[in-house]
ROBABA-801178 format. One line per 5 residues: number of its first residue (from 1); for each residue x, y, z of C-alpha. Coordinates in steps of 0.5 Angstrom, whole numbers. Last residue first. Layout:
<rs>
NUM = X,Y,Z | ...
</rs>
This chain:
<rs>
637 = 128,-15,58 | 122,-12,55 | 115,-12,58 | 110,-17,54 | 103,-16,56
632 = 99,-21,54 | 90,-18,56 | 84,-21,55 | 81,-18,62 | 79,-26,65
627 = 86,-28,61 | 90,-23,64 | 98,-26,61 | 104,-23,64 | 111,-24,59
622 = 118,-21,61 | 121,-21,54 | 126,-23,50 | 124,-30,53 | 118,-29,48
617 = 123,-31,41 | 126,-37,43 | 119,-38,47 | 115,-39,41 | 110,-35,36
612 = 107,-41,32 | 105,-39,26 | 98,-39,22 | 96,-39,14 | 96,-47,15
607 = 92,-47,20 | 88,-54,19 | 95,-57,21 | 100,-53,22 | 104,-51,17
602 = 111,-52,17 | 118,-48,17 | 122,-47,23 | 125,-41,26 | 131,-38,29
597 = 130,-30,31 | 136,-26,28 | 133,-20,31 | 128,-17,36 | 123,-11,33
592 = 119,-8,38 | 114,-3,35 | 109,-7,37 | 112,-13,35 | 117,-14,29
587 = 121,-20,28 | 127,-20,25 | 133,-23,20 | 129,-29,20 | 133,-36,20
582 = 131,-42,18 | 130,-49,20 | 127,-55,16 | 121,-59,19 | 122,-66,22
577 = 116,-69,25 | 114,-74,30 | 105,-75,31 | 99,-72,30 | 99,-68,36
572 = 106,-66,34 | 114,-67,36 | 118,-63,33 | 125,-66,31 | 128,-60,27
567 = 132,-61,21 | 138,-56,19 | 139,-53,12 | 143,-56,7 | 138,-60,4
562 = 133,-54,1 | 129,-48,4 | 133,-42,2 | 129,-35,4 | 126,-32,-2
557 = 120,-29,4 | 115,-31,-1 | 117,-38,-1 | 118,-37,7 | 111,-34,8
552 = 108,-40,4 | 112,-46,7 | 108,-43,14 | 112,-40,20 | 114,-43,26
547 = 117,-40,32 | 122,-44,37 | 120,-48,44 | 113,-49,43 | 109,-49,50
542 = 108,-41,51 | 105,-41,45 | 103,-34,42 | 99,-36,35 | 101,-31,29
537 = 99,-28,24 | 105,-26,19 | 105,-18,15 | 111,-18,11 | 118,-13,9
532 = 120,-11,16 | 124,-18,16 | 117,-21,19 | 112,-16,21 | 108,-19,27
527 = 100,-20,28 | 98,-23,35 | 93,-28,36 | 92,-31,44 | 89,-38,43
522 = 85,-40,49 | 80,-35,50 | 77,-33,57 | 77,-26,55 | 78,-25,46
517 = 84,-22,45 | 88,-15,47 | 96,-15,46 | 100,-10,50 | 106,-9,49
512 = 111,-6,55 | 114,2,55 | 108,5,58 | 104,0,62 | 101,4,67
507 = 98,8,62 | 95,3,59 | 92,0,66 | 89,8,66 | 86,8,60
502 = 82,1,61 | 80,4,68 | 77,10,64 | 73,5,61 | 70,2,65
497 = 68,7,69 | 65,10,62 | 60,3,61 | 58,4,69 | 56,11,68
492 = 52,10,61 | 46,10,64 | 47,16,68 | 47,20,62 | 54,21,59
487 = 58,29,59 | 62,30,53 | 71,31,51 | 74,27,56 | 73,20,54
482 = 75,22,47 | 82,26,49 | 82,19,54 | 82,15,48 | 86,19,45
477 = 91,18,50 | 90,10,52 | 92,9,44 | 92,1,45 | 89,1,38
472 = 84,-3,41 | 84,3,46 | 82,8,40 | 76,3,38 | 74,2,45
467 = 73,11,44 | 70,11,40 | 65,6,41 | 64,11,47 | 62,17,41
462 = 57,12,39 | 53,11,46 | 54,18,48 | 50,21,40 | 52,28,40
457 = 55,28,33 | 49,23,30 | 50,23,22 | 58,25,22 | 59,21,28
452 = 55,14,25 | 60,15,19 | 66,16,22 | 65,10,26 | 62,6,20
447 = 70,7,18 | 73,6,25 | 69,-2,24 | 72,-3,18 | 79,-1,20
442 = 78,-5,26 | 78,-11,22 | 77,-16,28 | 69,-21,26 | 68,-17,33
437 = 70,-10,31 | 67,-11,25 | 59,-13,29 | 61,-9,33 | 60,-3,28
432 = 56,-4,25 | 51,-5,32 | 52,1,34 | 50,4,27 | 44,1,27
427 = 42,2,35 | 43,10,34 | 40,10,27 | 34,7,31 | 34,12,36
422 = 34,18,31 | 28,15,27 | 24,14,34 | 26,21,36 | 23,24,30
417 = 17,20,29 | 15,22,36 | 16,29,34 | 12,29,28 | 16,29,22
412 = 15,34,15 | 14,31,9 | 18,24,8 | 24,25,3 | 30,25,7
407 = 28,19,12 | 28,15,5 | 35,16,3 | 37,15,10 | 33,9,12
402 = 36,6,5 | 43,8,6 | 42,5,14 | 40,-2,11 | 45,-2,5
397 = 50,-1,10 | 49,-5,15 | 49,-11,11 | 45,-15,5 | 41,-19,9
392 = 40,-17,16 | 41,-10,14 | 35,-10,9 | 31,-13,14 | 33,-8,19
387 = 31,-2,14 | 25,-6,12 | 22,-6,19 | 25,2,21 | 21,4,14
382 = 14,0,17 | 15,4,24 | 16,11,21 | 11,10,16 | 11,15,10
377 = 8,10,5 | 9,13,-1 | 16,14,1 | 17,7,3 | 14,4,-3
372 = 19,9,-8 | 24,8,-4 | 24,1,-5 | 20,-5,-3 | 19,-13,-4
367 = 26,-15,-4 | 27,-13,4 | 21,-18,4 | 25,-24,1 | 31,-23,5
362 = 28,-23,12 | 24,-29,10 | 27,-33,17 | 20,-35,19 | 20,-29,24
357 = 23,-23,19 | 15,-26,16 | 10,-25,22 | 15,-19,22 | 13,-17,16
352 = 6,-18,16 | 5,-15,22 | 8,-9,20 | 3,-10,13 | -3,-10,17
347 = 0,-3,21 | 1,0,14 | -7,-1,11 | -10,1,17 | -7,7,18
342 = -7,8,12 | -14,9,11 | -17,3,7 | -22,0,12 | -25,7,14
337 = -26,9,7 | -23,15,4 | -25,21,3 | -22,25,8 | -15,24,6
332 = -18,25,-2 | -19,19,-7 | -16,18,-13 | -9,15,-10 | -4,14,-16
327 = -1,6,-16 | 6,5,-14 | 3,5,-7 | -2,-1,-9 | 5,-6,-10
322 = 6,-6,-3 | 0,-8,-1 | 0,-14,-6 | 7,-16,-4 | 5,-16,4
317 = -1,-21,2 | 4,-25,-2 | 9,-25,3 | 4,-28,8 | 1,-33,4
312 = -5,-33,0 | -11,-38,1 | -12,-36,8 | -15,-29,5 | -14,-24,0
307 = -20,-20,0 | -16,-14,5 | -10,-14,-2 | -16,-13,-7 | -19,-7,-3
302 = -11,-4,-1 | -10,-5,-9 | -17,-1,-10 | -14,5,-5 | -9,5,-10
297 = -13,7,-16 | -15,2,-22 | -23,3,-21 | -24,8,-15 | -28,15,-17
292 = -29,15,-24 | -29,7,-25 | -34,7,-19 | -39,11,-23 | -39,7,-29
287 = -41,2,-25 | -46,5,-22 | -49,7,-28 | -50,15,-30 | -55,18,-34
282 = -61,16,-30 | -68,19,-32 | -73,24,-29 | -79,26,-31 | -83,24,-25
277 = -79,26,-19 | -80,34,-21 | -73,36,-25 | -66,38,-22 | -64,42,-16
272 = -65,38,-10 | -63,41,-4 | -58,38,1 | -58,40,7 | -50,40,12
267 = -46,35,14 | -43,29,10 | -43,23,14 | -45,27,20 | -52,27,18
262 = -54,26,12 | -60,31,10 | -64,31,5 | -68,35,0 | -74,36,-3
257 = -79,30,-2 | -87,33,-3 | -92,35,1 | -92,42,0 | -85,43,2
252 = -80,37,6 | -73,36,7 | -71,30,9 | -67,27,16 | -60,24,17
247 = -58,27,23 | -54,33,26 | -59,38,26 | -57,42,34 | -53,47,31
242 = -58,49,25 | -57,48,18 | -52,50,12 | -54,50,5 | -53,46,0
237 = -56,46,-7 | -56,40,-11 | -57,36,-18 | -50,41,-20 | -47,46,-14
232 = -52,52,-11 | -48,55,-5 | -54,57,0 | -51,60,6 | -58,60,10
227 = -62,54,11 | -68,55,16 | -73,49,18 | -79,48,21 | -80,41,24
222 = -83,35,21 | -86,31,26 | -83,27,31 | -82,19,31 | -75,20,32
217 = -68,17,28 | -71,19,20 | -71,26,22 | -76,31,18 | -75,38,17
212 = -79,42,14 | -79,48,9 | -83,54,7 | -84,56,0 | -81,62,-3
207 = -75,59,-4 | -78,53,-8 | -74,46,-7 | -74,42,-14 | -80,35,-13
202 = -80,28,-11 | -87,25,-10 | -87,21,-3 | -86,14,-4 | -88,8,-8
197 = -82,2,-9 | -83,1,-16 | -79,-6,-19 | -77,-7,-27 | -73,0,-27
192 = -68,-3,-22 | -67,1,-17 | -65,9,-17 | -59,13,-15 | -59,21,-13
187 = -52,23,-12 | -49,27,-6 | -42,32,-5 | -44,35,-12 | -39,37,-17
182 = -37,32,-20 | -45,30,-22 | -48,25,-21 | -56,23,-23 | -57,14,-22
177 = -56,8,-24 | -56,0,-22 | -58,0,-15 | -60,-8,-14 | -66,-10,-10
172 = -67,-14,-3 | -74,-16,-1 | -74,-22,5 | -73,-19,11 | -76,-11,10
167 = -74,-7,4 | -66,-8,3 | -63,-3,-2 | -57,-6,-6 | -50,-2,-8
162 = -44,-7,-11 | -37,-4,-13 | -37,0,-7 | -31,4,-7 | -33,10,-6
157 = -41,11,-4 | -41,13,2 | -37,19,0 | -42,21,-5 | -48,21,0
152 = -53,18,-3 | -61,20,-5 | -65,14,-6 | -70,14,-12 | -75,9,-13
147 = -81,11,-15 | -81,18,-13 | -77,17,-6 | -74,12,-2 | -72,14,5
142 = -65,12,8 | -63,8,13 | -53,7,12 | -49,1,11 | -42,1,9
137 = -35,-3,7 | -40,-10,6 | -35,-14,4 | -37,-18,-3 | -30,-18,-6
132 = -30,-12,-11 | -33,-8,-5 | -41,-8,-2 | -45,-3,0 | -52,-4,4
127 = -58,1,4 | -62,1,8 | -70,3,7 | -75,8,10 | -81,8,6
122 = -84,15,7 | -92,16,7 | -95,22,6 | -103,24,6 | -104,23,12
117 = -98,25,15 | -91,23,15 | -93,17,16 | -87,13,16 | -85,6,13
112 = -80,1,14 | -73,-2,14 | -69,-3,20 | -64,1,21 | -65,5,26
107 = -60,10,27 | -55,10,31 | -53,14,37 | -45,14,37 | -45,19,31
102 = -48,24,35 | -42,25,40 | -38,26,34 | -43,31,32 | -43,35,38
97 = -49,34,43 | -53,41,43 | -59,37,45 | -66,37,43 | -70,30,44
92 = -73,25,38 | -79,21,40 | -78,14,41 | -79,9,36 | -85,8,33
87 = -85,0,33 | -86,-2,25 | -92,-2,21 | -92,-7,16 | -88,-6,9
82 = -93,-4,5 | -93,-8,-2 | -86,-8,-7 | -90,-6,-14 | -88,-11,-20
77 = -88,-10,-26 | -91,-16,-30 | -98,-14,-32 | -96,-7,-34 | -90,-10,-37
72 = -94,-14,-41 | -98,-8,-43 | -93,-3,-44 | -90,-7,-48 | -96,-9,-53
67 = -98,-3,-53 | -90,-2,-56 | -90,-7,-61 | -97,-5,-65 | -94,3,-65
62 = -87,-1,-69 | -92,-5,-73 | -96,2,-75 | -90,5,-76 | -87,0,-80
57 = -93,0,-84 | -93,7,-86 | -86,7,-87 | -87,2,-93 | -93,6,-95
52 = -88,12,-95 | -83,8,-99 | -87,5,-104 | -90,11,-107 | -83,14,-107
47 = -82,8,-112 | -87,10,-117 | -94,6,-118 | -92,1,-124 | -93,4,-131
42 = -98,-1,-135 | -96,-6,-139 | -97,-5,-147 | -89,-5,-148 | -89,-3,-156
37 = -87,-8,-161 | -90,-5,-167 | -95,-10,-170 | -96,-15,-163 | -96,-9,-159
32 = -93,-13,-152 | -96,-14,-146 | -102,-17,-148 | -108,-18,-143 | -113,-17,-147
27 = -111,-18,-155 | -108,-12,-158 | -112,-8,-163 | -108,-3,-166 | -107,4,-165
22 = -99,4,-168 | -96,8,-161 | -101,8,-156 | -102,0,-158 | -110,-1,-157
17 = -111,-7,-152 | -118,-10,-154 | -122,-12,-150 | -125,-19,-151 | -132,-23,-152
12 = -132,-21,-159 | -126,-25,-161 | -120,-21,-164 | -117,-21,-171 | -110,-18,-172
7 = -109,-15,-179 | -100,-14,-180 | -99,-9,-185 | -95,-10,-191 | -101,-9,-195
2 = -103,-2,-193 | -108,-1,-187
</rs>
């Protein structure tokens, strides 16, 4: 050891640490070499050591937890008790009873257990399926398998958002998941995984295995049983059976549940082609399952629109049905639940519109549809509803138009449906057309003629219109040309009479003006042309001595009114006043045109647009007024 060498003295009771690097003596317990520096602390178990002891302890613990579940859940897993021993029902007889006549015979629904033989007993249980409302849509007995698997029909299923197994009185359990597939027309359900219900051992079919049938509605026991026309799917086989097999049963080999029968609601067997009982789980939820197959669909608005009870008035209710045909349907015809078919779906709407139409809402519920509702309803009856409400609101117009455009897009009619639409055409039409003819603009009222000719050419009651509306125009001969054209039914015999003797009292009047007005009126309206230039509306008065016009016409007619025209006295309801007189070059009535005709300026009160059709101007004619028949004749002098 050379001078500059640092001499470390250690006491004999300790150990010294030698440096591997200068080899001096350290003290024990060093981490440092005091002469050189050099780390003395021992290298540290790798970190590849560390991570496996890591996992090893993870291991252990996550081994520790899962005892302890299987323990717990040992002790706390609860097993259904056997249900006591129902009545035997009575034994199942043959028959070659038809599958609709089948369906009137009821299964027993009540849960129980069956004993097959003594070494298989099947739990029976109901299970019950309710919509998003909570109603109850189906129930149906089925046997419960494995541990707690149900076999379901797949159209039993839709459009429950809520599927429960009751065993006996007081014990209900939830479905909660199951096997499905698209392809299959059943599905394999399960309980809840906290609750067993011991039943036979679920097991794939075997061919070369003889099979049995066992009903679920008779105390017989299991029968051989043929299936032929096998026709593999997904988690099924289905096969057809024998005529006289028409009720929910099991399909039993060795023992063990092989498949399942359904009876009507879906015929056929249903062979299970997927694993022994034991090493099943679910892939799909209940939930899951109803958002395929309903969720989001039409037959889900019916559904929420069937929920809406007395809280809810009448057009909401007819609003929330409508708007479900702007929905895409999911469901096939044949697979739609009873209580959304669309029979049922538009006689409740009918109802709704005309409890609705009744309280005066005829506008709002015309509001509610277009075509698009109605053609997706395709309902004869709803489509005549909203057409007239249409018409009530808007007009006949709008009314048939809708009709039309959507008569025209309906699929095929039935005949019944046909006759209906061609009916309620004819009421539409007919009833426009008196309304304009009643209201006076007969050109309106020859327009909506046209109209409902072109639509129905050979409807009687329609070309009669035709006829009325010729005789308003006091053309008795194309009236009779019309009247002569078609054969009537004997319910319009007395309605053509009475036409023909309208066309012949105008015959009989050639050379006078006839004038029609309202039977039993007391004012008699006539239109005249004043000097051949002006429309004027006048009110023919036997009691006034001379015309009146209004200040209006006269102003139009730039005829002088002013200091220098003489001034009447007229006496009046009102009282005595004075109107200027004016002479008007012509008055033109029926094609009879009298000149230089005197008459005074007023306005008649209330009136002012009117005139007063005098006796200066009615003593050029022979007058003859029928006022049960609404007719003036004026026959020139």
């Amino acid at each position: 050891m050379d001078e500059n060498d640092i001499e470390i003295i250690i006491p004999d009771d300790e150990i010294p640490v030698v440096c591997p690097n200068c080899q001096t003596s350290n003290p024990e317990g060093a981490n440092f070499c005091l002469n050189c520096g050099l780390s003395l602390v021992k290298p540290r178990t790798s970190r590849g050591n560390w991570i496996w002891l890591a996992l090893c302890v993870l291991i252990f613990t996550g081994m520790l937890v899962y005892v302890y579940q299987r323990l717990s859940t040992y002790e706390s897993r609860k097993t259904i008790p056997p249900i006591s021993q129902l009545a035997v029902p009575a034994p199942r007889k043959k028959s070659t009873a038809t599958v609709k006549e089948a369906q009137k015979v009821p299964v027993k629904t009540e849960p129980q257990i069956r004993q097959v033989s003594e070494q298989m007993k099947l739990p029976v249980g109901l299970v019950t399926i309710k919509d998003i409302s909570g109603k109850i849509i189906n129930e149906l007995a089925v046997p419960v398998v494995g541990d707690g698997w149900v076999a379901l029909p797949r159209v039993f299923c839709l459009g429950g958002a809520e599927w429960i197994l009751r065993m006996g009185p007081n014990t209900e359990v939830g479905i909660v998941a199951g096997l499905y597939n698209d392809l299959d027309r059943a599905g394999l359900w399960r309980i809840r995984d906290d609750v067993t219900i011991e039943g036979p051992e679920l097991h794939p079919w075997s061919a070369s295995a003889p099979t049995t049938w066992l009903s679920l509605g008779s105390a017989d026991p299991p029968e051989p049983l043929e299936i032929a026309n096998l026709r593999e799917q997904g988690y099924f086989i289905e096969g057809d059976l024998a005529d006289d097999i028409d009720e929910p049963g099991i399909l039993i080999q060795n023992q063990r549940v092989v498949g399942w029968t359904f009876g009507d609601i879906a015929t056929g067997a249903f062979i299970w082609n997927g694993d022994e009982g034991a090493f099943l789980r679910p892939e799909i939820r209940v939930d899951d399952f109803y958002r395929i197959t309903f969720a989001n669909s039409r037959e889900e608005e019916f559904a929420r629109a069937f929920a809406m009870g007395a809280d809810y008035r009448e057009l909401e209710r007819l609003e929330a049905f409508a708007n479900g045909f702007r929905f895409e349907s999911k469901l096939t015809a044949g697979e739609l639940p009873a209580n959304l078919q669309k029979e049922n779906v538009t006689k409740t709407m009918q109802a709704l519109i005309d409890s609705a139409v009744k309280t005066g809402a005829a506008r709002q519920v015309a509001n509610l549809f277009d075509t698009q509702i109605l053609v997706e309803a395709g309902d004869v009856v709803l489509l005549m509803q909203v057409s007239r409400a249409t018409a009530q609101s808007y007009g006949f117009e709008d009314g048939i138009a809708l009709a039309e455009t959507v008569a025209d897009q309906l699929a095929l009619l039935n005949e019944q449906d046909s006759i209906q639409l061609t009916q309620f055409f004819s009421e539409l039409y007919q009833e426009w057309i008196v309304s304009l003819f009643n209201r006076g603009s007969l050109q309106g009222a020859r327009r909506a003629y046209r109209l409902g000719s072109r639509k129905l050419p050979d409807d009687p009651a329609i070309h009669l219109l035709g006829v009325q509306l010729a005789l308003a125009d006091n053309n008795w001969a194309e009236a009779e040309e019309l009247l002569a054209e078609r054969d009537y039914p004997a319910s319009l015999r007395d309605k053509v009479q009475n036409l023909r003797n309208q066309i012949a009292e105008l015959k009989a009047q050639e050379g006078k003006i006839v004038i029609n007005f309202t039977p039993g009126s007391r004012y008699i309206p006539v239109s005249a042309v004043l000097n051949r230039d002006t429309d004027q509306n006048f009110i023919v008065d036997t009691g006034a001595s001379m015309v009146t016009i209004p200040r209006a016409t006269a102003e139009y007619l730039n005829l002088a009114v002013d200091d220098r025209n003489p001034m009447r006295r007229v006496v009046t309801a009102g009282g005595v006043q004075y109107a200027p007189e004016v002479t008007l070059y012509s008055i033109t009535i029926g094609g009879w045109e009298i000149n230089d005709v005197k008459a005074l300026v007023m306005d008649i009160p209330d009136q002012p647009d009117l005139g007063l059709l005098g006796l200066n101007f009615l003593q050029n004619f022979r007058v003859d007024v029928n006022t049960e028949e609404g007719i003036l004749l004026l026959e020139p002098r």
